[in-house]
C-alpha positions as CSV (number, residue, x, y, z in Angstrom):
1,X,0.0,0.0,0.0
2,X,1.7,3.5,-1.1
3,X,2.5,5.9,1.7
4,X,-0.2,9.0,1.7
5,X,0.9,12.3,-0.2
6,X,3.4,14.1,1.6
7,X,4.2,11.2,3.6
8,X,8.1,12.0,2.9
9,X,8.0,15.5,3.2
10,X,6.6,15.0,7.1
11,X,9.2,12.1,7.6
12,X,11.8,14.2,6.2
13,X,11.0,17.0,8.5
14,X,11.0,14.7,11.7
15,X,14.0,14.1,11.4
16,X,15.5,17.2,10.6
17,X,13.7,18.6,13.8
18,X,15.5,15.6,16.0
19,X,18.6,16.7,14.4
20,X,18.4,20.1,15.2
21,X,17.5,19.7,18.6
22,X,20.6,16.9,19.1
23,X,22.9,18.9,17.8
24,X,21.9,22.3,19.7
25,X,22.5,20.6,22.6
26,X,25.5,18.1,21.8
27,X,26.9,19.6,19.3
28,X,27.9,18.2,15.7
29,X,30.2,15.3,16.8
30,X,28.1,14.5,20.0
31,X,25.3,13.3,17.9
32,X,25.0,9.8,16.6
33,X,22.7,9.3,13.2
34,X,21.2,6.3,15.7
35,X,20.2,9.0,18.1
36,X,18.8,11.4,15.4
37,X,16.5,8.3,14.2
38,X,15.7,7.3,17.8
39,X,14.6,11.1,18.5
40,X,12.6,10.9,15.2
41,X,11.0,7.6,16.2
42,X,12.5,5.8,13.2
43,X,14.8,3.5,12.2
44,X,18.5,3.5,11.6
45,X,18.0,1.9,8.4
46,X,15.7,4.3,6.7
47,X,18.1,7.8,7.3
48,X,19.7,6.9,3.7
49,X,16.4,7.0,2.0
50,X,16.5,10.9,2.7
51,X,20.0,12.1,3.2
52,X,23.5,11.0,1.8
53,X,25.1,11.5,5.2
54,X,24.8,13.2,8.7
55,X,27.2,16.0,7.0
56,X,23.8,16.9,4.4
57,X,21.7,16.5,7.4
58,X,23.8,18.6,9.2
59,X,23.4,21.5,6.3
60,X,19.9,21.5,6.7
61,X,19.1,21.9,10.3
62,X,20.9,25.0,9.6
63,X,17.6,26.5,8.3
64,X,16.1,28.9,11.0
65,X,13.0,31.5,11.0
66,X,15.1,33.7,9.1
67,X,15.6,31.6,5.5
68,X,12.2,29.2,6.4
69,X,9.1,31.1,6.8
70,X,8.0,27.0,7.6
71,X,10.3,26.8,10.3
72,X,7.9,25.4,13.1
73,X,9.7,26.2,16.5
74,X,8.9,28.9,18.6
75,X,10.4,30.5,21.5
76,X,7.5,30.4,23.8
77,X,6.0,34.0,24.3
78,X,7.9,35.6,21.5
79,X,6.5,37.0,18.4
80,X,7.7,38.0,15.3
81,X,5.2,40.1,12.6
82,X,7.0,39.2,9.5
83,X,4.9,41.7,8.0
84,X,5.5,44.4,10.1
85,X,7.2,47.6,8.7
86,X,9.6,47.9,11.8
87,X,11.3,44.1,12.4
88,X,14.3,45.6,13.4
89,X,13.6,45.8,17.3
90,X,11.0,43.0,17.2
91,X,14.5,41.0,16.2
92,X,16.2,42.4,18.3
93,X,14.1,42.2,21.3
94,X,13.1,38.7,19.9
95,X,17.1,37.3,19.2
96,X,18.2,38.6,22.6
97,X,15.2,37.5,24.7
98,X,15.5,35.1,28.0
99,X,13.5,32.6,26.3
100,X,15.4,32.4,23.5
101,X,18.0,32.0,26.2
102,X,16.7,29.2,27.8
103,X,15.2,27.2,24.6
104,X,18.7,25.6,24.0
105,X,17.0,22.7,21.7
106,X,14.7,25.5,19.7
107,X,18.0,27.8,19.4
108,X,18.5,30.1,16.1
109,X,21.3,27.6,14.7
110,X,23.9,30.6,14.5
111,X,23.8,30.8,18.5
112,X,24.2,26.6,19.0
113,X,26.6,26.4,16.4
114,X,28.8,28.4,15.2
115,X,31.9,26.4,16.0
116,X,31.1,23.5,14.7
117,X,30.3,25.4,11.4
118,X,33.8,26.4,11.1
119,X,34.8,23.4,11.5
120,X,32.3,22.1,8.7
121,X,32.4,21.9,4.9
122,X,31.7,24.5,2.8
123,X,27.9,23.7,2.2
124,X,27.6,23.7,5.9
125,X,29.4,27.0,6.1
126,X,27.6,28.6,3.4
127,X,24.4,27.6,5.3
128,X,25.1,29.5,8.1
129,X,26.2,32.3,5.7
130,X,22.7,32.3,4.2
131,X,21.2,32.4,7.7
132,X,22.9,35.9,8.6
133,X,22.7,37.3,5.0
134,X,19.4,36.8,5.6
135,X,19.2,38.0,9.3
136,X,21.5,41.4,7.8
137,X,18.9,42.1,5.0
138,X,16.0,42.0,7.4
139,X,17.4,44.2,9.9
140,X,19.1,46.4,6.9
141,X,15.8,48.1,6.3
142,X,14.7,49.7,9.3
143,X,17.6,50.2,10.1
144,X,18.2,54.3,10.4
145,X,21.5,55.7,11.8
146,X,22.7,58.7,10.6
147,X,26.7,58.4,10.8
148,X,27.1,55.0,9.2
149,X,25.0,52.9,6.0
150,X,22.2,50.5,6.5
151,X,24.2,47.7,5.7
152,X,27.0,48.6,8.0
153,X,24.9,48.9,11.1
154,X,22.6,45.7,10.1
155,X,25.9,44.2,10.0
156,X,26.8,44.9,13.2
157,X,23.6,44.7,15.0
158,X,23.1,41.2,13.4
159,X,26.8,40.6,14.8
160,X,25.8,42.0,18.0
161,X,23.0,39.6,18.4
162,X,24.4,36.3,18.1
163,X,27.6,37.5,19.8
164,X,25.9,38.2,22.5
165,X,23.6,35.6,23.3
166,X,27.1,32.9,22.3
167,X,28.9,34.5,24.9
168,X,25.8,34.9,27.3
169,X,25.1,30.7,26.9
170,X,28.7,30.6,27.7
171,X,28.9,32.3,31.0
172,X,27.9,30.1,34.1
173,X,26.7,33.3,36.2
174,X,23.0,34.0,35.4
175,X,23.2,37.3,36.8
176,X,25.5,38.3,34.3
177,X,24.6,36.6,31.6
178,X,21.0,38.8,31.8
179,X,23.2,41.7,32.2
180,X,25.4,40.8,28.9
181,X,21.9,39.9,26.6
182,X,20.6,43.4,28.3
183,X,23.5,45.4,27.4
184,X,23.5,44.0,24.0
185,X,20.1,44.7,23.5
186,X,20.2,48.1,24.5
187,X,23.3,49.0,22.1
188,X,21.9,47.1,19.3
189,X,18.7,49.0,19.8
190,X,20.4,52.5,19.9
191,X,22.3,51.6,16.5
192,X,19.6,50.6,15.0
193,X,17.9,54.0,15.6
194,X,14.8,51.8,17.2
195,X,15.7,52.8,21.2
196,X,12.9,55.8,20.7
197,X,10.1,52.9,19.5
198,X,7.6,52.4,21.4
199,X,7.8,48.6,21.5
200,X,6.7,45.6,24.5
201,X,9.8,44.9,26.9
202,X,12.4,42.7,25.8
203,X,11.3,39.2,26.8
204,X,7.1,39.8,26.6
205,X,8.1,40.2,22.4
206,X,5.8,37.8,20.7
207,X,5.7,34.2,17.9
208,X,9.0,34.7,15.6
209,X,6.9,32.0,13.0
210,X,7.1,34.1,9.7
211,X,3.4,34.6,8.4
212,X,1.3,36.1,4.8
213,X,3.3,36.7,2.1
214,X,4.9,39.6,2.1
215,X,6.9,37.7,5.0
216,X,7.7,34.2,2.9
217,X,9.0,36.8,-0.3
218,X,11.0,38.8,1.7
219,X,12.9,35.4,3.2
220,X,13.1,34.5,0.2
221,X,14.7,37.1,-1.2
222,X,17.0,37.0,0.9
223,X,18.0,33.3,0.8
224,X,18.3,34.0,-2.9
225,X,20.4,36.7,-2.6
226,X,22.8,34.8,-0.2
227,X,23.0,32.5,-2.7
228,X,24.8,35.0,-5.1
């Protein structure tokens, strides 16, 4: 009896999700291919059928809200309007929140694994490339400070962002590690131009799941222009 339509797609995306939520927390080596299946609730057997080796699978957990607008994960309490006209503090607020903090497993792949990206092959590496491109072009155009470009301060805000929540996972003092995302937001805010919005506090910011079209062509773009 054939498998339902889409029935490859959904397995597919199991086990990407197990992967992703492995390696965030174990990093790339730490992670078996048995464990990814075992997370998935498959078998060993069957993780040839849809990729040529953990290093492919690897490449696509890279994905994030940012490239996806299907990416499923949420950060519980934080929302994202794709469709907004100012998503430079909503990422912000968003990227730099303490639920993003805590969700190690639901991490933005740039925070959970940068070094093993550099450590990767290329297609890994230009994964993650496509992630910030994409995270640069988004905050690029709302961006409005009057002594440097919009691409210079995106740049550096997007830099800012996963910088500081790296070296805020990293530190074992919470107290400081609040204090590090705070000060980063704050700064990344100011540069931005957004510190005069009126916007929610930092961790009440709502659903980061990218919605209506405007949101999936503006990804898009993006993606594609990484791609360049």
């Amino acid at each position: 009896m054939p498998y339902p339509s889409g029935h490859r797609a959904e397995v597919k995306g199991k086990i990407i999700q197990s992967a992703r939520r492995l390696f965030n927390r174990h990093g790339f080596d730490g992670v078996s291919i048995n464990a990814i299946m075992a997370g998935a609730q498959l078998t060993h057997g069957s993780f040839y059928s849809y990729f040529g080796s953990k290093g492919e699978l690897y490449t696509e957990t890279l994905a994030c809200f940012l490239t996806d607008p299907h990416w499923k994960h949420a950060w519980e309490g934080v929302h994202i309007d794709m469709t907004a006209a100012a998503l430079g503090p909503q990422i912000v607020r968003a990227y730099l929140s303490s639920q993003h903090f805590e969700d190690i497993e639901n991490s933005c792949p740039m925070v959970a694994l940068p070094s093993d990206v550099a450590r990767s092959d290329q297609s890994a590496r230009h994964a993650f490339e496509t992630a910030f491109k994409a995270m640069v072009s988004i905050l690029e155009q709302g961006a409005s400070n009057t002594h440097h470009s919009q691409r210079v301060v995106a740049q550096a805000v997007a830099a800012l962002c996963v910088g500081g929540m790296v070296i805020a996972r990293a530190i074992a003092d919470r107290v400081l590690a609040d204090e590090v995302r705070g000060a980063c937001m704050a700064v990344a805010l100011k540069m931005g131009g957004w510190d005069k919005t009126t916007a929610s506090k930092p961790d009440t910011t709502t659903s980061h799941r990218a919605r209506g079209g405007q949101a999936v062509r503006r990804v898009r773009r993006a993606g594609r222009s990484a791609r360049r």
